[in-house]
C-alpha positions as CSV (number, residue, x, y, z in Angstrom):
1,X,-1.9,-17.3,-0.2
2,X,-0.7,-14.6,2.1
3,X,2.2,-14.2,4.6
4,X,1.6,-13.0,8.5
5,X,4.1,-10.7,9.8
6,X,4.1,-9.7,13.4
7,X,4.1,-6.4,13.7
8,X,5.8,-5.0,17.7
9,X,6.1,-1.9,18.7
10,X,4.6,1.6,20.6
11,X,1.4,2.6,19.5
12,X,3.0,5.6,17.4
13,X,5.0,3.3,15.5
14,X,1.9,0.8,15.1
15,X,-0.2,3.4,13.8
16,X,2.5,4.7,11.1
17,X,2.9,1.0,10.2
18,X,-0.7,0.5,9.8
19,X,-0.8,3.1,7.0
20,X,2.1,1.5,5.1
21,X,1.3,-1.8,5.4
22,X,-1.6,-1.4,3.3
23,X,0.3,-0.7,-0.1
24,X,1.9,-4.4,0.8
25,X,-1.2,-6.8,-0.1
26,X,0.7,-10.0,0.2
27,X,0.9,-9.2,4.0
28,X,-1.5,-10.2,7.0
29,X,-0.3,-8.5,9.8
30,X,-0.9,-9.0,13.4
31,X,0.0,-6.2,15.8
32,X,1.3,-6.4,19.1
33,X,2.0,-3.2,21.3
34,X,4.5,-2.9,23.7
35,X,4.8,-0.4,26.0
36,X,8.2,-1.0,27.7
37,X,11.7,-2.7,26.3
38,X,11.2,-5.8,29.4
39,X,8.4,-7.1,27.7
40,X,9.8,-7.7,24.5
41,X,10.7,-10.9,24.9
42,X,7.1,-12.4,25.6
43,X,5.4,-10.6,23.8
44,X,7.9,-11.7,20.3
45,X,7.9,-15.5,21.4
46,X,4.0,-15.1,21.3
47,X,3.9,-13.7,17.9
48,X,6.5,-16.0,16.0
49,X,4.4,-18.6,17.0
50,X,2.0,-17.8,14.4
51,X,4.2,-15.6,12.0
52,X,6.6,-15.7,8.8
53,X,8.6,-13.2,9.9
54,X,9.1,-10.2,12.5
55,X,9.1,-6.6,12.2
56,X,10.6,-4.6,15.4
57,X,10.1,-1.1,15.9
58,X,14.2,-0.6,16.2
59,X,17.5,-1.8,16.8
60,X,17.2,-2.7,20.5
61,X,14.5,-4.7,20.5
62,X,15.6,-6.5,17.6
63,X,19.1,-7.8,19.0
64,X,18.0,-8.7,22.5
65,X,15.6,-10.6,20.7
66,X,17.9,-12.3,18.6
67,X,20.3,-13.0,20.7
68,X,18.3,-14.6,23.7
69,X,15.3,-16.5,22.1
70,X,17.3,-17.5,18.9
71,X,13.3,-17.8,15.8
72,X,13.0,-19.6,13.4
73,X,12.0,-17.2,11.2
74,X,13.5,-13.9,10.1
75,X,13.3,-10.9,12.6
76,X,13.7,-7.1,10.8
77,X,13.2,-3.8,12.4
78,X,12.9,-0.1,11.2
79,X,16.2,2.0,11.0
80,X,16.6,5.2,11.3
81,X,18.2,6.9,8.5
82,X,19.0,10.5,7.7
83,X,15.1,11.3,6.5
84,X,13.9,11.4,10.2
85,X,17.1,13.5,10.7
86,X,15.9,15.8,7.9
87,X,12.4,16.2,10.3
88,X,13.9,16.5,13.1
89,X,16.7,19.3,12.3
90,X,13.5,21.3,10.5
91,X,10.9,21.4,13.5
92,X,14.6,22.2,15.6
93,X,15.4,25.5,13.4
94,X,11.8,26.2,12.9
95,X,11.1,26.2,16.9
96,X,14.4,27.9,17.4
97,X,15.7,25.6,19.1
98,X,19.8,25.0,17.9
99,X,21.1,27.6,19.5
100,X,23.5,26.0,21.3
101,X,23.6,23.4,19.1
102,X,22.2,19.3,19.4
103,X,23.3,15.6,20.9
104,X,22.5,12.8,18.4
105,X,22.4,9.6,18.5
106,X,21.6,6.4,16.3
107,X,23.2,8.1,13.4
108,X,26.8,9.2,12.5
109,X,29.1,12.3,12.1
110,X,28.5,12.1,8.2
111,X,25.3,12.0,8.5
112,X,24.4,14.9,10.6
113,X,27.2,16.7,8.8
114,X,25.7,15.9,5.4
115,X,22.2,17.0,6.2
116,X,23.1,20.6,8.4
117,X,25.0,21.4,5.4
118,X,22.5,20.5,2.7
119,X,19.8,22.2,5.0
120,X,22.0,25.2,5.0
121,X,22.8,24.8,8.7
122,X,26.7,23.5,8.0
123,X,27.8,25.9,11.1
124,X,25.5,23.9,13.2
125,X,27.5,22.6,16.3
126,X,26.2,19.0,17.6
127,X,27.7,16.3,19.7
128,X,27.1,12.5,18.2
129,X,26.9,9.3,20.7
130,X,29.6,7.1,19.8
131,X,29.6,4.3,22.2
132,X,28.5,1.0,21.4
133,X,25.9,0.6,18.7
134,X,23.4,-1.3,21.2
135,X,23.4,0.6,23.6
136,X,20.6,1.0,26.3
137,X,18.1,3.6,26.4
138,X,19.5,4.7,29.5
139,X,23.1,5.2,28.6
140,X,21.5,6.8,25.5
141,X,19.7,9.6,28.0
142,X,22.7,10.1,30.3
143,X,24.8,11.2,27.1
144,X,22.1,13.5,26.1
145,X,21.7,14.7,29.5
146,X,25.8,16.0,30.0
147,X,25.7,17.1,26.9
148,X,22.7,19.5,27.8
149,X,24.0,20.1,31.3
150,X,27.4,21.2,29.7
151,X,25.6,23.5,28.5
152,X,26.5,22.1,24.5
153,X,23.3,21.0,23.4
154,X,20.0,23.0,23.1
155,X,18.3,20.3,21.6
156,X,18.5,16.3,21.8
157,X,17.9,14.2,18.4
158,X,17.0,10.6,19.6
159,X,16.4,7.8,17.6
160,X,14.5,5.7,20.4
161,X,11.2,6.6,21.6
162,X,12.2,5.2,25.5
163,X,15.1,8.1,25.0
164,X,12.9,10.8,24.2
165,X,10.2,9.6,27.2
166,X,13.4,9.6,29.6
167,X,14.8,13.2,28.4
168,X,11.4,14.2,28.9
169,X,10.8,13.3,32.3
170,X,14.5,14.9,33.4
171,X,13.7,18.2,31.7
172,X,15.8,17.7,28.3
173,X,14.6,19.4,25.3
174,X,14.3,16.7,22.6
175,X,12.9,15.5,19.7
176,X,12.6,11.9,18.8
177,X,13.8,10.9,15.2
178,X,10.5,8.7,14.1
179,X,11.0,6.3,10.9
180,X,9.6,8.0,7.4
181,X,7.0,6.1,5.6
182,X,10.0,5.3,2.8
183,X,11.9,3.6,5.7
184,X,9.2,1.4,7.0
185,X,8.5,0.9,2.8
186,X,12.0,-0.6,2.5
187,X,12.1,-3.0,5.8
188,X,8.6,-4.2,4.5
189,X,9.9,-5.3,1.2
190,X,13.1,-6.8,2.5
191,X,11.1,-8.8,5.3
192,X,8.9,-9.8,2.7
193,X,12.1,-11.4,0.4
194,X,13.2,-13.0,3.5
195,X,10.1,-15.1,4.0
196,X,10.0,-18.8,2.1
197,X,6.3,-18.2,1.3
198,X,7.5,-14.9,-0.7
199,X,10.6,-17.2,-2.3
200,X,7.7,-19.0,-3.6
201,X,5.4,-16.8,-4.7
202,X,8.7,-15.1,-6.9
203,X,8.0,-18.4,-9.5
204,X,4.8,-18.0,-9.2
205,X,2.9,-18.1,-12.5
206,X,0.6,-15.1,-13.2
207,X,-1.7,-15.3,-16.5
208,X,-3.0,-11.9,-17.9
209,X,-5.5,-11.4,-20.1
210,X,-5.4,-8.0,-22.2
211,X,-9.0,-6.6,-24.1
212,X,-8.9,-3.6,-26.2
213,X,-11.9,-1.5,-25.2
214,X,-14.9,-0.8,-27.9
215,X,-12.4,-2.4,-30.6
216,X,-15.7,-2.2,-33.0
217,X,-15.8,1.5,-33.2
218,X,-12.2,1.7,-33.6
219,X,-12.3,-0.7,-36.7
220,X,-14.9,1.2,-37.7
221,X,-13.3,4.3,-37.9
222,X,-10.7,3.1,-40.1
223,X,-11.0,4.2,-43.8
224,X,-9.9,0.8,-45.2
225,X,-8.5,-2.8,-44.2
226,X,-5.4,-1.8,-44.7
227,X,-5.6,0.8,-42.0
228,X,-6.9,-1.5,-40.0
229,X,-4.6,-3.8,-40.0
230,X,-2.0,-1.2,-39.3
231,X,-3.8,-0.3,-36.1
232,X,-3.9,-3.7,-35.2
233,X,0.0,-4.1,-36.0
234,X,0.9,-0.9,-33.6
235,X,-1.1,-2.3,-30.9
236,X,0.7,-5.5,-31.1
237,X,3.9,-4.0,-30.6
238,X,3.4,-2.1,-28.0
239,X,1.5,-5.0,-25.9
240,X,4.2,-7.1,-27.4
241,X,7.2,-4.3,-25.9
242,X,5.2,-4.1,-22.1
243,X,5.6,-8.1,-21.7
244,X,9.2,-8.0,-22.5
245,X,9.4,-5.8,-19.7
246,X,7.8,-8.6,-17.8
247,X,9.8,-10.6,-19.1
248,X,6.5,-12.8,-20.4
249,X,5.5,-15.0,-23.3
250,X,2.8,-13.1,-25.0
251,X,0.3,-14.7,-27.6
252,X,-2.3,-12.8,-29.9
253,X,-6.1,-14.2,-29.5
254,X,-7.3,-12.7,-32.4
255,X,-9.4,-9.0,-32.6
256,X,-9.3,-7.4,-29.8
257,X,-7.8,-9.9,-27.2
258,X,-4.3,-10.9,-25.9
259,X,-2.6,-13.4,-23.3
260,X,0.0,-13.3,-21.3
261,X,2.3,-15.1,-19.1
262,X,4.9,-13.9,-16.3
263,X,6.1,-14.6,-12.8
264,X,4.4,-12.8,-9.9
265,X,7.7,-11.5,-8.7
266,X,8.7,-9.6,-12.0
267,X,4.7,-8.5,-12.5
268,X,4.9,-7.5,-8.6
269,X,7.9,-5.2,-9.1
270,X,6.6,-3.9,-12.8
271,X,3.3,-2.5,-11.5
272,X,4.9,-0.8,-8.5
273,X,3.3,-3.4,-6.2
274,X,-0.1,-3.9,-7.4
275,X,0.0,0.0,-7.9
276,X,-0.5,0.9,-11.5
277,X,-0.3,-0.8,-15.0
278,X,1.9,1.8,-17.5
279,X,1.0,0.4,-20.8
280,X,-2.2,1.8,-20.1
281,X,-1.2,5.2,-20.5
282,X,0.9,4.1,-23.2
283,X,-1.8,3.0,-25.0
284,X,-4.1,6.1,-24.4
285,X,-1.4,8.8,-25.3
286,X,-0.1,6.6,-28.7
287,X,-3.7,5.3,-29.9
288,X,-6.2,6.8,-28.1
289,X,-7.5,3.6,-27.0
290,X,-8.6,2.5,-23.7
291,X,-7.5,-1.0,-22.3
292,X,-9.0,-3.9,-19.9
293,X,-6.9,-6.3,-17.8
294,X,-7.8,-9.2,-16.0
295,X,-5.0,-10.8,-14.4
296,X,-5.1,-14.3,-12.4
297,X,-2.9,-15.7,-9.8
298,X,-2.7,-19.4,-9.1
299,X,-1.2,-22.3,-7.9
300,X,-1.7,-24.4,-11.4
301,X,-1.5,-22.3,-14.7
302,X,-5.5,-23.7,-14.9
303,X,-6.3,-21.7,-11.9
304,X,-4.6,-18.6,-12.4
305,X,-6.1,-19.0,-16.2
306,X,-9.6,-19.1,-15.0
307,X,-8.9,-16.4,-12.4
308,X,-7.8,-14.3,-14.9
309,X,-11.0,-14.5,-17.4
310,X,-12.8,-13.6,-14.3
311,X,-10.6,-10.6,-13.5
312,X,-11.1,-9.2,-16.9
313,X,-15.1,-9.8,-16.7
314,X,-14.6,-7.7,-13.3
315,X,-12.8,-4.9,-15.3
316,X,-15.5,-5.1,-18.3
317,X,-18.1,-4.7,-16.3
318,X,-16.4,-1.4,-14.3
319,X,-16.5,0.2,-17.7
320,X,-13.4,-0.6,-19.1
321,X,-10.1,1.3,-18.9
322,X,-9.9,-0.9,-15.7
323,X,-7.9,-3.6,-14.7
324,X,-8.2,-6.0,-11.3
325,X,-6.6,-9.0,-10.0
326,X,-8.3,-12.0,-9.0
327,X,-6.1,-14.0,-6.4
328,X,-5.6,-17.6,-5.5
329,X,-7.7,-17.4,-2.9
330,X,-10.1,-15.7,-4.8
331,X,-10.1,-12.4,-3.2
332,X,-9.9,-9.3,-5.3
333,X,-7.4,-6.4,-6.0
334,X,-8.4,-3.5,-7.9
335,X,-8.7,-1.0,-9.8
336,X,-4.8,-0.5,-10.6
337,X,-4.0,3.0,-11.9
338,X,-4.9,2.6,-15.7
339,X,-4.8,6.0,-18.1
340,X,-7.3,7.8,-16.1
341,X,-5.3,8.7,-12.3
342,X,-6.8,6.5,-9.4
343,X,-6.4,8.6,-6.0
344,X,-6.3,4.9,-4.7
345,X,-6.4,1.4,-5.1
346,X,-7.6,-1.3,-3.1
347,X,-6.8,-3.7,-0.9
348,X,-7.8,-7.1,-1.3
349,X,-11.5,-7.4,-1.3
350,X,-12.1,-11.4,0.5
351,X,-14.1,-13.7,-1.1
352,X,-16.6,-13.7,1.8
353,X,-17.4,-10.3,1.8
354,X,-18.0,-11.2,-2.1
355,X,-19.9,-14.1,-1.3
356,X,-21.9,-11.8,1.3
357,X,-22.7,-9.1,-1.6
358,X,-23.7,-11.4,-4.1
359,X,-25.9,-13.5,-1.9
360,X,-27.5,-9.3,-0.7
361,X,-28.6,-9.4,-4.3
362,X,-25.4,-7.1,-5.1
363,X,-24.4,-8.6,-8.9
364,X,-20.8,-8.8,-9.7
365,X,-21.6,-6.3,-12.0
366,X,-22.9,-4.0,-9.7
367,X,-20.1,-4.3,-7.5
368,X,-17.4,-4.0,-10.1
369,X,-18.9,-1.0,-10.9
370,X,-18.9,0.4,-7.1
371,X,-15.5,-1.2,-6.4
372,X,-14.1,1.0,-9.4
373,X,-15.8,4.1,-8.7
374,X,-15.4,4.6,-4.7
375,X,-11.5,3.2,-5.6
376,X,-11.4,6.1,-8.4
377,X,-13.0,8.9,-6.5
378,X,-12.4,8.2,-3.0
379,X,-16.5,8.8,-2.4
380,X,-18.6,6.4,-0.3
381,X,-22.0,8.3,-0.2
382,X,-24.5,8.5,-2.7
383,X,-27.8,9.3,-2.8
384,X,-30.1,7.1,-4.9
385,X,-30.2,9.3,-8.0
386,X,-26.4,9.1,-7.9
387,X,-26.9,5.2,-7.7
388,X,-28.8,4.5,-10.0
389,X,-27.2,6.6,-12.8
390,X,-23.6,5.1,-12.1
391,X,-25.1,1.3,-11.9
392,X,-27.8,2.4,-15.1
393,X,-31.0,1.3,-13.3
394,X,-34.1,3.3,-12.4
395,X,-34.3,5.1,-9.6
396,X,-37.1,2.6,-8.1
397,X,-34.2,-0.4,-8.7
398,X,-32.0,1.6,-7.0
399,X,-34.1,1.9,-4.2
400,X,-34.9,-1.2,-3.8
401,X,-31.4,-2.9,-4.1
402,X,-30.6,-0.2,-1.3
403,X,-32.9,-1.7,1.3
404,X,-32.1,-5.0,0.5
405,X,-28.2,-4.1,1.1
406,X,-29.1,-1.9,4.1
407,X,-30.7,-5.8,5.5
408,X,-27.9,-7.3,4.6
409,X,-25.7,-4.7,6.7
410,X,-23.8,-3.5,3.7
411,X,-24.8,0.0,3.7
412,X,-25.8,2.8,6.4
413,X,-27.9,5.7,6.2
414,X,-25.3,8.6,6.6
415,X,-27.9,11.3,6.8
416,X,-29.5,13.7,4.9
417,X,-28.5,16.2,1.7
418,X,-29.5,19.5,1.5
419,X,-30.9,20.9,-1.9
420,X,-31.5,24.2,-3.1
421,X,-35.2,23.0,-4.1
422,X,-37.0,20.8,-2.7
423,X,-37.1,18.0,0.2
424,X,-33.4,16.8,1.2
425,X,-32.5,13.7,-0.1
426,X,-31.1,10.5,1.8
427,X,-27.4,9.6,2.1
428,X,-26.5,6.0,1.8
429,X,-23.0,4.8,2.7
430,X,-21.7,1.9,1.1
431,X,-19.6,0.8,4.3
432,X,-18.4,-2.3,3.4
433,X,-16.3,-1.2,1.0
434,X,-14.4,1.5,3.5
435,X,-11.3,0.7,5.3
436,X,-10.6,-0.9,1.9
437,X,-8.7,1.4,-0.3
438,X,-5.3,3.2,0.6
């Protein structure tokens, strides 16, 4: 299940929203772009219609519309807060550009105050708008303006984009305050606690299933029984102290294997948003052992059971050291951040474009193995020796799985790789997969 937001706003704010929004899997987002604060209204009636919630580019927008069309559904938008201050009093010293000193608005005395002094700028002179907190973009501009025409301000800090286009057109030196990544982070999560769907999911059961990698050799290793059974009392407690801190029910399968059960609020929140799983790196710094997770979301424990067996296959066949979620909808999300860094993890991989590379002759262990790989590395292109030693075919296999995905529209030929002896080789790019990792 997933939640829609819609998403309104300029195309700068779109585009910074875009980025972020990806860390927040749980969201389908539709964008709308706006270009001037009339059309607001429409445009916001139009998405509700087929959203959970709203999120507005500011504070504006946001009560007018509130307060004239009255959703159904919660309506959020980005604040500005003292980080894009930060930004803004930076590129104004840098350029040279305080001289005289600055107009502010959408922010307070104490907060201006607070960051000229911690920027070392506390002699900074600046004039803050302190009429009503809605105001219009245009009583906004015509502060800034006397203040610059008074000759008091060298520089205007707005918070509102339609500000900073107005001071521009009259020949105002400004800068416009945008939202940091952090603030669009924290109005994401607190429009997705808002939504009933997410009030839902908090309950949600999640069953995770816990392998420790090549347990053989480690037994193996062991001088006697006794030592093994030590080992297999250390790991047990540490597993054991990770799903108290998810506040789960944890039961040993026997050798090598563990389950689990949680909510999907408290896992949600412990892995940093389907970031990174810490015991993992527990684990590899205490023991020197490597560990798999397969972790299953449903809406009967049955489901998220199954899903989870199949999450853990998925993380077996990367190699281990991996884990990945398998969703109620069966779409995919992994590799999370085990012992080894990942520069990034994915986004949910749909069960169509599964479906698609299966049916292309693409096994689920081949595209475990890719999914973990291009995730890990952030590389898309390979040639085919490069295939087939990651997947462990030949290099004929390799070649021919590679037309047969190229037919199938799953990969491109890239172009072509130099080598020091020898004819260039062919790039292939694994396409599908981009666009899906942040």
């Amino acid at each position: 299940m997933v939640i829609k937001i819609g998403i309104i706003g300029t195309l700068e704010i779109l585009e910074q929203i875009k980025q972020v929004i990806k860390t927040f899997p749980t969201f389908l987002p539709a964008f709308y772009l706006v270009e001037h604060e009339q059309d607001i209204l429409p445009i916001a009636e139009r998405a509700s219609a087929d959203a959970e919630v709203l999120l507005l580019s500011g504070p504006l927008t946001s009560k007018k519309v509130k307060d004239r069309l009255k959703l159904p559904i919660p309506v959020h938008y980005v604040p500005i807060t003292e980080a894009g201050l930060y930004k803004a009093l930076f590129y104004g010293a840098h350029a040279g550009k305080l001289s005289r000193g600055i107009s502010v608005d959408s922010l307070t005395k104490v907060n201006v105050k607070r960051a000229a002094r911690e920027l070392g700028i506390s002699d900074l002179e600046f004039a803050v708008y302190n009429g009503p907190s809605y105001a219009s973009a245009e009583k906004l501009a015509q502060f800034h303006q006397e203040q610059h025409a008074a000759g008091k301000s060298s520089l205007a800090l707005t918070g509102v984009q339609a500000v900073a286009r107005q001071l521009a057109q009259l020949g105002v030196p400004n800068h416009w305050m945008a939202p940091s990544d952090q603030d669009i982070i924290v109005t994401l999560e607190r429009a997705l606690l808002s939504t009933e769907s997410r009030r839902n999911k908090e309950a949600q059961i999640v069953v995770g299933i816990l392998n420790v990698d090549e347990f053989h050799k480690l037994v193996m290793k062991r001088p006697s029984e006794h030592e093994v059974q030590l080992m297999k009392l250390d790991i047990q407690r540490m597993v054991l102290s990770y799903v108290e801190s998810l506040d789960g029910y944890l039961t040993y399968l026997g050798g090598d294997e563990y389950l689990f059960f949680t909510t999907r609020g408290v896992f949600e929140r412990e892995t940093g948003g389907y970031k990174t799983i810490p015991l993992a790196k527990d684990a590899k710094q205490s023991f020197n052992v490597s560990l798999s997770f397969g972790v299953g979301f449903g809406m009967t424990a049955n489901e998220a059971g199954t899903n989870a067996r199949e999450a853990l296959r998925k993380a077996k066949e990367a190699g281990g050291n991996a884990c990945f979620i398998v969703r109620e909808d069966k779409s995919m999300i992994g590799p999370l951040e085990m012992a080894d860094p990942v520069k990034a993890t994915l986004a949910p991989l749909d069960y169509a474009l599964v479906k698609k590379a299966e049916e292309a002759g693409m096994t689920s262990s081949y595209l475990s193995k890719l999914v973990a790989y291009t995730t890990k590395h952030e590389k898309y292109e390979f040639h085919v020796h490069d295939l087939a030693a990651m997947l462990n075919i030949t290099v004929r296999s390799a070649h021919r799985l590679l037309l047969l995905w190229i037919d199938h529209g799953l990969v491109d030929i890239s172009g072509m790789e130099k080598v020091p002896k020898g004819r260039p080789r062919q790039l292939y790019r694994f396409s599908f997969l981009e666009g899906k990792s942040f």
